[in-house]
C-alpha positions as CSV (number, residue, x, y, z in Angstrom):
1,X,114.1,81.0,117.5
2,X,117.5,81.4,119.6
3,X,118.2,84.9,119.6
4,X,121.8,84.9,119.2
5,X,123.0,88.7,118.0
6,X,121.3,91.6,117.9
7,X,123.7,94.8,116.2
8,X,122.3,98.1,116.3
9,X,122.7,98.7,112.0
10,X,121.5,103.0,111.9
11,X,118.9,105.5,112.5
12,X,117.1,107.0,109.8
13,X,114.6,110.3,109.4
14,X,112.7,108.6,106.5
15,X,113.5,104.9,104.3
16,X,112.4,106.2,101.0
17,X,115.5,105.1,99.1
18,X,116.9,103.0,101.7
19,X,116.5,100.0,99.8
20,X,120.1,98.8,99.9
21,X,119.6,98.6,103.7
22,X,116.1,97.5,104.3
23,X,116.1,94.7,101.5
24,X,116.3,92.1,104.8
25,X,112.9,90.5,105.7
26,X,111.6,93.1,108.7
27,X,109.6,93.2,112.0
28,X,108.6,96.6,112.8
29,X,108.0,97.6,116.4
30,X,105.1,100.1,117.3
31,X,103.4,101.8,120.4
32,X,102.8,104.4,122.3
33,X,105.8,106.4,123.8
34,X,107.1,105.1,127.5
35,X,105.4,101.3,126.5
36,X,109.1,100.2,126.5
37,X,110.0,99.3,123.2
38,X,113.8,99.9,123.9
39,X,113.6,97.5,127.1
40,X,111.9,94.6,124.1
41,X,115.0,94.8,122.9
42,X,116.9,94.9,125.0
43,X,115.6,91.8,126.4
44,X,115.8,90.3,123.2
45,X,119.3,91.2,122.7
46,X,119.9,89.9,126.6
47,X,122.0,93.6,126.7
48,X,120.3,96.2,128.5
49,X,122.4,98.8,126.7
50,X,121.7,97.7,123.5
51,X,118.7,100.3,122.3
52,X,118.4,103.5,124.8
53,X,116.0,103.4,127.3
54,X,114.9,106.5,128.7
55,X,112.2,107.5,131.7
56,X,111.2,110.1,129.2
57,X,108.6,109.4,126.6
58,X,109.1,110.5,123.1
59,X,112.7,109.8,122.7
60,X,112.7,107.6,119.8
61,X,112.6,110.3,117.5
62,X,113.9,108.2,114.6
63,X,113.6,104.6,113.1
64,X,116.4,102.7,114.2
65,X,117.5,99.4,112.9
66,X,118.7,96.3,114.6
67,X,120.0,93.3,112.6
68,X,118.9,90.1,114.1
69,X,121.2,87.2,113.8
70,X,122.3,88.8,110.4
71,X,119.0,87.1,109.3
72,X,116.3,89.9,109.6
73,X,116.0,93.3,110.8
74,X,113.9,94.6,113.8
75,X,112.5,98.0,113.1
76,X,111.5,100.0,116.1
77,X,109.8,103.1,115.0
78,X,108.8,106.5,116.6
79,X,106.6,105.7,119.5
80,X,102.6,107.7,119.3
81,X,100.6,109.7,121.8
82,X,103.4,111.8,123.7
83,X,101.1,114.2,124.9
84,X,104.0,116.9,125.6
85,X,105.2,116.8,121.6
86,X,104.0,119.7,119.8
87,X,102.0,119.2,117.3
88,X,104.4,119.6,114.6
89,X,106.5,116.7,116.3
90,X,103.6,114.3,116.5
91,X,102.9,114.9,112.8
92,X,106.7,114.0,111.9
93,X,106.5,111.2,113.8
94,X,103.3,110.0,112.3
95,X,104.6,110.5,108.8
96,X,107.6,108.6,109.3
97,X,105.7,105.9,110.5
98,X,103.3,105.8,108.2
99,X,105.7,106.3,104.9
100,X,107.6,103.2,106.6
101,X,104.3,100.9,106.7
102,X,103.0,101.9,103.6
103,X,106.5,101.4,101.6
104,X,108.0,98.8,103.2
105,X,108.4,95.8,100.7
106,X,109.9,93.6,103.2
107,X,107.6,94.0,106.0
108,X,106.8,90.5,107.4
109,X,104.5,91.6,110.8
110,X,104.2,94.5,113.3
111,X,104.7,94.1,117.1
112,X,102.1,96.1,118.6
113,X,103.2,96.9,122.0
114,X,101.1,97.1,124.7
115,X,101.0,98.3,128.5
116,X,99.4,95.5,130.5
117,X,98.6,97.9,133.0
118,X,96.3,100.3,131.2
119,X,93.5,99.9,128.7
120,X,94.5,100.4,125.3
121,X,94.4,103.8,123.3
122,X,92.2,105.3,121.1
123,X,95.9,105.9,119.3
124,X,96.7,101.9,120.5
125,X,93.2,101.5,118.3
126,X,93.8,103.7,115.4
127,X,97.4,101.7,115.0
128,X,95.9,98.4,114.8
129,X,93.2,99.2,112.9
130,X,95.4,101.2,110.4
131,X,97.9,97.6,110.0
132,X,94.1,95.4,109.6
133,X,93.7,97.6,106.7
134,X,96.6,97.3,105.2
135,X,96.7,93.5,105.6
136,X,99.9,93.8,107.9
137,X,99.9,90.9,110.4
138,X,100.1,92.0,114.0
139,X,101.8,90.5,117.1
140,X,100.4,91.8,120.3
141,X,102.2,92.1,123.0
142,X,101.4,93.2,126.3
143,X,104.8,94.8,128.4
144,X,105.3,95.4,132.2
145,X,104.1,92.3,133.2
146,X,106.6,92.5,136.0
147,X,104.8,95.9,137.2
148,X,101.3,94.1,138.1
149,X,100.8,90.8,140.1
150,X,100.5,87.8,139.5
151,X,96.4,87.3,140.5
152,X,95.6,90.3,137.9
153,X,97.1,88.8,134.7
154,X,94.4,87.4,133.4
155,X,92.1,90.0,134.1
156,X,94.5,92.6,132.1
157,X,94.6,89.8,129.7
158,X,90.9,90.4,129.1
159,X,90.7,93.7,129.0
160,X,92.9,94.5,126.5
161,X,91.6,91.2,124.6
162,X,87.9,92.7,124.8
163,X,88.6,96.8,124.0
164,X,90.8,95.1,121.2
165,X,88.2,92.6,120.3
166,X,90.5,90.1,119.9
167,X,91.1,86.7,121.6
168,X,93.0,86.3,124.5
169,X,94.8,83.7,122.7
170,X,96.6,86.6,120.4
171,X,98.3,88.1,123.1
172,X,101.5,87.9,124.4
173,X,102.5,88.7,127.9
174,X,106.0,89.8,128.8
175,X,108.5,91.6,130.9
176,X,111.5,92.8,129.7
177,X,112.8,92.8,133.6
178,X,112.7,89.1,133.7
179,X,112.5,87.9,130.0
180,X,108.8,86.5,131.0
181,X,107.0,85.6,128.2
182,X,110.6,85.8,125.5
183,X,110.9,82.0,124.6
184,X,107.2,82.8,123.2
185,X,107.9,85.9,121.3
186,X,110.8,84.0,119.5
187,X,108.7,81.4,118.5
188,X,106.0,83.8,117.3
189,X,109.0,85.7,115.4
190,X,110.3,83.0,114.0
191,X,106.3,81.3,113.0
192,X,106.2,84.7,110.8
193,X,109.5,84.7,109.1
194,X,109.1,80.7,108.2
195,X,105.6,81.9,106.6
């Protein structure tokens, strides 16, 4: 798949009764806060400017919408675990999230995001659990790629393939620096949407 627009479309607090503008086939975007889901796509996009990036987690308070090539939407939701939200905050976010994945008609596959650097989450756990439950494929994608070297790939590779008990075949490695890894997160994109 050629990415070859990307439009930011709206935020929204909640998509019950949203219908009219979520009635596109969808791939959400999940993660923890500070794993970079702005930079994804803004690497996508090939426009650095095109979703906010901040050094602060916890800024994507909403769930934003981004029309790809006027064919799909990408979905990038609240990111989890910002240990400095209060509780109150966290549970918003949660219930956004959750009232998205659970009503979304047109949800064709999550991309679970993933920090190559660290083991995942009890929270990067819960997530993918929670989407194995409710039969939502996932795409997993491990981020900073840029941020380690070269000699430790496969070894971060493993880890996160092992605490996720997955293959190491299932994961993607990128970096949103140098578009590492994009040509293969297109393909994966478009695999789902031809499906």
């Amino acid at each position: 798949m050629e990415v070859k627009n990307i439009k930011f479309l709206k935020s929204l607090s909640q998509t019950s009764g949203k219908e009219d503008e979520l009635n596109n086939a969808q791939i959400a975007i999940v993660g923890r806060s500070n794993v970079g889901k702005s930079s994804f796509i803004n690497m996508l996009a090939e426009n650095k400017k095109m979703a906010k990036t901040s050094s602060t987690p916890g800024r994507t308070r909403l769930i934003n919408l981004f029309s790809v090539n006027d064919e799909f939407l990408l979905v990038d939701l609240p990111g989890y675990g910002y240990a400095k939200a209060t509780t109150e905050e966290q549970n918003k976010w949660a219930n956004m999230i959750n009232n998205y994945l659970s009503t979304s008609k047109n949800l064709k596959a999550c991309i679970l995001l993933l920090d190559i650097r660290h083991t995942p989450s009890s929270k990067d756990l819960e997530m993918l659990n929670y989407l194995v439950y409710y039969n939502i494929p996932v795409i997993l994608v491990a981020t900073k790629q840029d941020k380690i070297k070269k000699s430790e790939m496969a070894k971060c590779k493993l880890e996160i393939a092992k605490t996720l008990k997955t293959g190491q075949e299932n994961i993607i490695i990128i970096s949103s620096e140098t578009g590492y890894g994009k040509k293969e997160i297109c393909n994966k994109i478009l695999q789902i949407l031809e499906n």
